[in-house]
Biotite code that builds the C-alpha atoms (Angstrom):
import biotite.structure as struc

atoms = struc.array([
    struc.Atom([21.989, -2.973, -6.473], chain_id="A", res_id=1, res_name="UNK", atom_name="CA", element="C"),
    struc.Atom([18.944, -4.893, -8.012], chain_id="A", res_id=2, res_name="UNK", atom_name="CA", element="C"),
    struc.Atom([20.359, -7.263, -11.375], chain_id="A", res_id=3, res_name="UNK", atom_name="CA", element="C"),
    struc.Atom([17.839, -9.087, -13.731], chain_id="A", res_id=4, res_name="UNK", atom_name="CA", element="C"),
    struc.Atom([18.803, -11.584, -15.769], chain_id="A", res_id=5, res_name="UNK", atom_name="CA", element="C"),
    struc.Atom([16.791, -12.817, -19.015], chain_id="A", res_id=6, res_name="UNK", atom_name="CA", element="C"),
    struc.Atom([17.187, -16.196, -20.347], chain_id="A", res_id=7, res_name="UNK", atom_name="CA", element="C"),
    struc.Atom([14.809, -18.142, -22.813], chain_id="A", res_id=8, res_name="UNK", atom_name="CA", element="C"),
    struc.Atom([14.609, -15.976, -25.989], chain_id="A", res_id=9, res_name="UNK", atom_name="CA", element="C"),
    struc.Atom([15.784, -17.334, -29.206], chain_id="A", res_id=10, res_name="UNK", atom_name="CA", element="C"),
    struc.Atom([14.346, -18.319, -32.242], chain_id="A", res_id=11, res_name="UNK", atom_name="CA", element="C"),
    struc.Atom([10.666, -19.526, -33.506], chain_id="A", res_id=12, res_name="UNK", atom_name="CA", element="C"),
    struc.Atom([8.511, -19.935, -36.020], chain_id="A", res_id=13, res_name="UNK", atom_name="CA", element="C"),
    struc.Atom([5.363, -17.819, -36.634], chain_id="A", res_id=14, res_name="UNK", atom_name="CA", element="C"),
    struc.Atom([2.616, -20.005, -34.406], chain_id="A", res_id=15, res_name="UNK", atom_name="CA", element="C"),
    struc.Atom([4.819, -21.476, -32.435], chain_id="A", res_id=16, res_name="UNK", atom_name="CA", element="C"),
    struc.Atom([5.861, -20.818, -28.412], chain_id="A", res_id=17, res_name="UNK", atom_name="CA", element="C"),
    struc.Atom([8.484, -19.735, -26.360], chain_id="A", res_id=18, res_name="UNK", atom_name="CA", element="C"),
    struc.Atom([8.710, -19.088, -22.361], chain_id="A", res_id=19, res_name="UNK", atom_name="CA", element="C"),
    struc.Atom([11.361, -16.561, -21.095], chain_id="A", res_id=20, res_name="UNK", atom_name="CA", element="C"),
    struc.Atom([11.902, -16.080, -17.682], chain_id="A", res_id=21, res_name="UNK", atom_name="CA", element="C"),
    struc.Atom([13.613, -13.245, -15.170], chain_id="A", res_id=22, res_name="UNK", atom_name="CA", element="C"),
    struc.Atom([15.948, -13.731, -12.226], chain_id="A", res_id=23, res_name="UNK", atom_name="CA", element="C"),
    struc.Atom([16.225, -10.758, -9.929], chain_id="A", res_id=24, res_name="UNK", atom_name="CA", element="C"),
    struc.Atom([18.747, -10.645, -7.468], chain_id="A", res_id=25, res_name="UNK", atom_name="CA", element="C"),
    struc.Atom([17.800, -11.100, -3.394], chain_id="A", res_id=26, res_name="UNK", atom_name="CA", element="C"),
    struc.Atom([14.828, -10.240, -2.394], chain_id="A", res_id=27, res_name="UNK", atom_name="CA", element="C"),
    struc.Atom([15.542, -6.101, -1.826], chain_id="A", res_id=28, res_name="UNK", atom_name="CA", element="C"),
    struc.Atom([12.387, -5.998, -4.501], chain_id="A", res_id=29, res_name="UNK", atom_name="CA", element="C"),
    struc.Atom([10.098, -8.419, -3.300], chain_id="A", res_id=30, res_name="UNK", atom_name="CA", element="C"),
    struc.Atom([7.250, -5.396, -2.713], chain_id="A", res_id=31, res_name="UNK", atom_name="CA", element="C"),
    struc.Atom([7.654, -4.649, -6.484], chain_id="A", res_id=32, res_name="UNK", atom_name="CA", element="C"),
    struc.Atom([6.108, -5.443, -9.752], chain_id="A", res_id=33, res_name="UNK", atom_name="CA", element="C"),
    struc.Atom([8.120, -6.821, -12.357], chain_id="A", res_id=34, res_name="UNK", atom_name="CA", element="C"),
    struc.Atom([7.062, -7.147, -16.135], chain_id="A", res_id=35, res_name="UNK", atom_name="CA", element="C"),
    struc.Atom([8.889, -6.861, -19.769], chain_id="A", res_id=36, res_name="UNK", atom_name="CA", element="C"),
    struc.Atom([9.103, -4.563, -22.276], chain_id="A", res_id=37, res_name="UNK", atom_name="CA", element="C"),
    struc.Atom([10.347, -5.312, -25.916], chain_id="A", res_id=38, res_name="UNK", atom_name="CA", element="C"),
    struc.Atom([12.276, -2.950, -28.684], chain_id="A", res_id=39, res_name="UNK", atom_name="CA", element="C"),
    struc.Atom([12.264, -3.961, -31.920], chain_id="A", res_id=40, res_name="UNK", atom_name="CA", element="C"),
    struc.Atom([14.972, -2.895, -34.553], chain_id="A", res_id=41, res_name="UNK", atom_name="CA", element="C"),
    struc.Atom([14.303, 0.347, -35.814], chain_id="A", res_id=42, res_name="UNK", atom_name="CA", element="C"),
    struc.Atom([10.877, 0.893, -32.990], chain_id="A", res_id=43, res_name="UNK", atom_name="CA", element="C"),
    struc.Atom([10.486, 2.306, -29.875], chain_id="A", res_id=44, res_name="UNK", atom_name="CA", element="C"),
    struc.Atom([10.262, 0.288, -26.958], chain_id="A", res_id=45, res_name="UNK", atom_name="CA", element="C"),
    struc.Atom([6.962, -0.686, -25.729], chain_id="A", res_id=46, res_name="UNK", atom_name="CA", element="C"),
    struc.Atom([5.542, -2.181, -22.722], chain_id="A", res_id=47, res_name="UNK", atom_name="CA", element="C"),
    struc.Atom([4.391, -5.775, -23.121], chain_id="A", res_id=48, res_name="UNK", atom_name="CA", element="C"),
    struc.Atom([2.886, -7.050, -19.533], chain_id="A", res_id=49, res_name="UNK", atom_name="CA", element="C"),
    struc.Atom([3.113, -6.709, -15.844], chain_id="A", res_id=50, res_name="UNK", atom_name="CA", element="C"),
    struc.Atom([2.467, -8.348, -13.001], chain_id="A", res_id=51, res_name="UNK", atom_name="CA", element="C"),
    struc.Atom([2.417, -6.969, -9.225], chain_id="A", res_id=52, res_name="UNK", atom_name="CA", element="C"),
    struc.Atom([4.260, -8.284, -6.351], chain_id="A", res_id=53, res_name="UNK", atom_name="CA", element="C"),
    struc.Atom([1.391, -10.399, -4.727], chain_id="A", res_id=54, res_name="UNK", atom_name="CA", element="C"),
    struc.Atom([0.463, -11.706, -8.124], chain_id="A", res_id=55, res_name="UNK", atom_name="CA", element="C"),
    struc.Atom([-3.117, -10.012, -7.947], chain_id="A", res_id=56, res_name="UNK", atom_name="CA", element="C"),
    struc.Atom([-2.446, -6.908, -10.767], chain_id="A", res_id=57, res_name="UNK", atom_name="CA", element="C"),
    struc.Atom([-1.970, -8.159, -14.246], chain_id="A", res_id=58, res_name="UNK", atom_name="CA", element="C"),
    struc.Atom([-1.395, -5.853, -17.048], chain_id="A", res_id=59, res_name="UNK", atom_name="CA", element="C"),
    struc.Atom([-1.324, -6.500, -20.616], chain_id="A", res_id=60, res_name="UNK", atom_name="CA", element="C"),
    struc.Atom([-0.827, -4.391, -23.872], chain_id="A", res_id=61, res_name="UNK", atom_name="CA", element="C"),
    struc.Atom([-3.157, -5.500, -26.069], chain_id="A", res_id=62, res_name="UNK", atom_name="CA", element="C"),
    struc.Atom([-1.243, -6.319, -28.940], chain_id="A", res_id=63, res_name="UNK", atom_name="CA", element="C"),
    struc.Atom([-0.471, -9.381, -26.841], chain_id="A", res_id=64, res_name="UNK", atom_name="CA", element="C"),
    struc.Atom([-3.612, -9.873, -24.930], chain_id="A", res_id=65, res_name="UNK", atom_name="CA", element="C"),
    struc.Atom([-4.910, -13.603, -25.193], chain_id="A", res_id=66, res_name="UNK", atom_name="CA", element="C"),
    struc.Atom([-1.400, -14.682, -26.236], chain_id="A", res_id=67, res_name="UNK", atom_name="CA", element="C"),
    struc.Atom([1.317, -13.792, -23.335], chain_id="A", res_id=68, res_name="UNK", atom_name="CA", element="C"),
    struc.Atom([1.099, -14.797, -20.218], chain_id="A", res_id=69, res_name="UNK", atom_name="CA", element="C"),
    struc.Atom([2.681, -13.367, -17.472], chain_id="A", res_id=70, res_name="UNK", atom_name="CA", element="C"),
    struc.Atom([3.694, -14.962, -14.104], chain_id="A", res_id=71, res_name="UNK", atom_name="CA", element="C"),
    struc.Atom([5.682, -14.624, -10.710], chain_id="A", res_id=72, res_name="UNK", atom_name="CA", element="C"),
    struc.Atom([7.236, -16.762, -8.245], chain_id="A", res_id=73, res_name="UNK", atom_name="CA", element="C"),
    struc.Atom([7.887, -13.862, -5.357], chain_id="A", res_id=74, res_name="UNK", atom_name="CA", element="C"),
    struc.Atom([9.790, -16.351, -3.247], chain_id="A", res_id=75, res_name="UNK", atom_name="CA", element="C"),
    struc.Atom([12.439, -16.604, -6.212], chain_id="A", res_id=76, res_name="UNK", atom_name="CA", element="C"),
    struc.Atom([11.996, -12.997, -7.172], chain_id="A", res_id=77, res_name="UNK", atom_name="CA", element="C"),
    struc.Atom([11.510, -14.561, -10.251], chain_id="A", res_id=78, res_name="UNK", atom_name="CA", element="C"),
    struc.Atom([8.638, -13.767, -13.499], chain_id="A", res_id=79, res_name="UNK", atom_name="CA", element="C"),
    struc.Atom([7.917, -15.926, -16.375], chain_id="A", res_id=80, res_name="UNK", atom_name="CA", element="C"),
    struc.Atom([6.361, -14.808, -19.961], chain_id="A", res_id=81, res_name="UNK", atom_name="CA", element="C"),
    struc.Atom([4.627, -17.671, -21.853], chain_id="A", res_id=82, res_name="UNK", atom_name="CA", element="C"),
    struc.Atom([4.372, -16.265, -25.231], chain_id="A", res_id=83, res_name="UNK", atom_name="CA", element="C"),
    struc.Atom([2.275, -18.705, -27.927], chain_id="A", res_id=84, res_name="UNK", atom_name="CA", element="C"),
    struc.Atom([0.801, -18.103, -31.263], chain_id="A", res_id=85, res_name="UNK", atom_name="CA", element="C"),
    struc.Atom([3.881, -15.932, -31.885], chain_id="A", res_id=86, res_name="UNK", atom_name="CA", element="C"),
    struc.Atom([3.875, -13.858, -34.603], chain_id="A", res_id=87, res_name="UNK", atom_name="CA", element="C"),
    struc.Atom([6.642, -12.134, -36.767], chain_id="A", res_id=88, res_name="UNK", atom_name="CA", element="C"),
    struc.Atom([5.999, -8.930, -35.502], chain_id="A", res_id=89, res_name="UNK", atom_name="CA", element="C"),
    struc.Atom([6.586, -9.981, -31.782], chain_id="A", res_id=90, res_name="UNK", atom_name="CA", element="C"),
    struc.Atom([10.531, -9.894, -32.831], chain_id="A", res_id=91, res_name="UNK", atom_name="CA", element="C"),
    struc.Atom([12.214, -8.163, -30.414], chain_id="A", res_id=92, res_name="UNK", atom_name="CA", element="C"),
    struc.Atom([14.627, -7.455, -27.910], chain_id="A", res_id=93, res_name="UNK", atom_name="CA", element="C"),
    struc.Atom([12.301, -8.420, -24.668], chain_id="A", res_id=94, res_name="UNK", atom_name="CA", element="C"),
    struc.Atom([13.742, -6.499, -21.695], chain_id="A", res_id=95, res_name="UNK", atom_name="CA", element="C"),
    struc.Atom([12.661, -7.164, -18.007], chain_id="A", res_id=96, res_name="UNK", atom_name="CA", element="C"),
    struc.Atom([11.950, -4.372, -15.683], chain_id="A", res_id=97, res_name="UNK", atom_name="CA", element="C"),
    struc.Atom([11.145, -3.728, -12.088], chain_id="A", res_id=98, res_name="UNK", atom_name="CA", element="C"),
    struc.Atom([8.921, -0.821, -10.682], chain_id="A", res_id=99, res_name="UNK", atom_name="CA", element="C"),
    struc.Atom([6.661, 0.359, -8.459], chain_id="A", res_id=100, res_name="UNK", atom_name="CA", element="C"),
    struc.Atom([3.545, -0.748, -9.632], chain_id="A", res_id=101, res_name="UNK", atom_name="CA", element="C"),
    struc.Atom([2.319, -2.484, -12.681], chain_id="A", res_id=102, res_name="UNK", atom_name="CA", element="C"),
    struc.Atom([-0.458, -0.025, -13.462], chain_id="A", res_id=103, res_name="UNK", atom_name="CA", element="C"),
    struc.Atom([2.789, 2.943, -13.659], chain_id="A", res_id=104, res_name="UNK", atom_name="CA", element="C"),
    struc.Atom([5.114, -0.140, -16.260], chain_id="A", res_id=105, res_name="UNK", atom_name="CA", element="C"),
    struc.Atom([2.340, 0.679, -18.099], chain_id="A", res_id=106, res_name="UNK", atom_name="CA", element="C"),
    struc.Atom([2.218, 4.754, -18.697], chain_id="A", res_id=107, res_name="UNK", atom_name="CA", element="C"),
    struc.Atom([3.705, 6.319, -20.913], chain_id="A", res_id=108, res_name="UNK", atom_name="CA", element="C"),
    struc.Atom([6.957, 7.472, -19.574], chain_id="A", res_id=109, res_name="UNK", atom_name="CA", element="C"),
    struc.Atom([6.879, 4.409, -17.329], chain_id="A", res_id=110, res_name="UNK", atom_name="CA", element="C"),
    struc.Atom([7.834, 4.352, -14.152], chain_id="A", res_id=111, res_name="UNK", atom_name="CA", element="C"),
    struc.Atom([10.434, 1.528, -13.953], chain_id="A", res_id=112, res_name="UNK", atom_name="CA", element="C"),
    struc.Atom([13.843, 1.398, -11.325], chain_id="A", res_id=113, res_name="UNK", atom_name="CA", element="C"),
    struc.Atom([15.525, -1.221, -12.848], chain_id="A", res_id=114, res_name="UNK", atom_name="CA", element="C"),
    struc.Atom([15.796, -2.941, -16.339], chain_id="A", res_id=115, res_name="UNK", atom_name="CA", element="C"),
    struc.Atom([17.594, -6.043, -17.641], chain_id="A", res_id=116, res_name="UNK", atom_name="CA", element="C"),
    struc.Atom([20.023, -6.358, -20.526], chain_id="A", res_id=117, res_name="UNK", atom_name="CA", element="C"),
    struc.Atom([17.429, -7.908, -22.491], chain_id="A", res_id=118, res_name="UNK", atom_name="CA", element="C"),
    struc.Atom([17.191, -11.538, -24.556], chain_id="A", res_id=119, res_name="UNK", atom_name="CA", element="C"),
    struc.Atom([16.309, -11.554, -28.324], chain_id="A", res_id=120, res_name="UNK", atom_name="CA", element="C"),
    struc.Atom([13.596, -13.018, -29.454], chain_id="A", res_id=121, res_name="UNK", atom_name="CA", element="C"),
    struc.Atom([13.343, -14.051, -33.042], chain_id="A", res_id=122, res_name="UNK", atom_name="CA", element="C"),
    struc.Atom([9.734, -15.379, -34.940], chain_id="A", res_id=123, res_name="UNK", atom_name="CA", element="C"),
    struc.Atom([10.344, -15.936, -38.381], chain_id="A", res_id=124, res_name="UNK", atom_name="CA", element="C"),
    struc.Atom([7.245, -16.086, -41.315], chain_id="A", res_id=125, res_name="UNK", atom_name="CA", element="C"),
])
């Protein structure tokens, strides 16, 4: 079985930054994407980014366009989310994911294999 593991979330305040990262395990998904979605108490959850295997496909929702930035080290199986100019609304529960292709992370009903536990991520006003 594939297991990601979030670390970095925690708390920040509005304007400030925060980088969380994502550890899958072996390289059995090294021809996938990987990105992060986020749930917020009481929402839905919502896809935030993606980022193909080679690096080369980016997606981003646009609430976070400009902001977030996504990136992956392939020979660690490994993706990184620089998130700056936070706001208060960007608190969440931010929850890797692996799937087939980052355009599909990004469809509704998206098309995703595997999903971490998630780390919270607090931005206070």
């Amino acid at each position: 079985q594939v297991q990601l593991v979030e670390s970095g979330g925690g708390l920040v305040q509005a304007g400030g930054s925060l980088r969380l990262s994502c550890a899958a395990s072996g390289r059995t998904i090294s021809s996938s994407a990987m990105g992060w979605f986020r749930q917020a108490p009481g929402k839905e959850r919502e896809f935030v980014v993606a980022i193909s295997w080679s690096g080369g496909t980016t997606v981003y929702a646009d609430s976070v366009k400009g902001r977030f930035t996504i990136s992956r080290d392939s020979a660690k199986n490994t993706v990184y989310l620089q998130m700056n100019s936070l706001k208060p609304e960007d608190t969440a529960v931010y929850y890797c994911a692996v799937g087939p292709s980052a355009r599909t992370m990004a469809l509704i009903g998206p098309r995703v294999d595997y999903w971490g536990k998630g780390t919270p991520v607090t931005v206070s006003s």
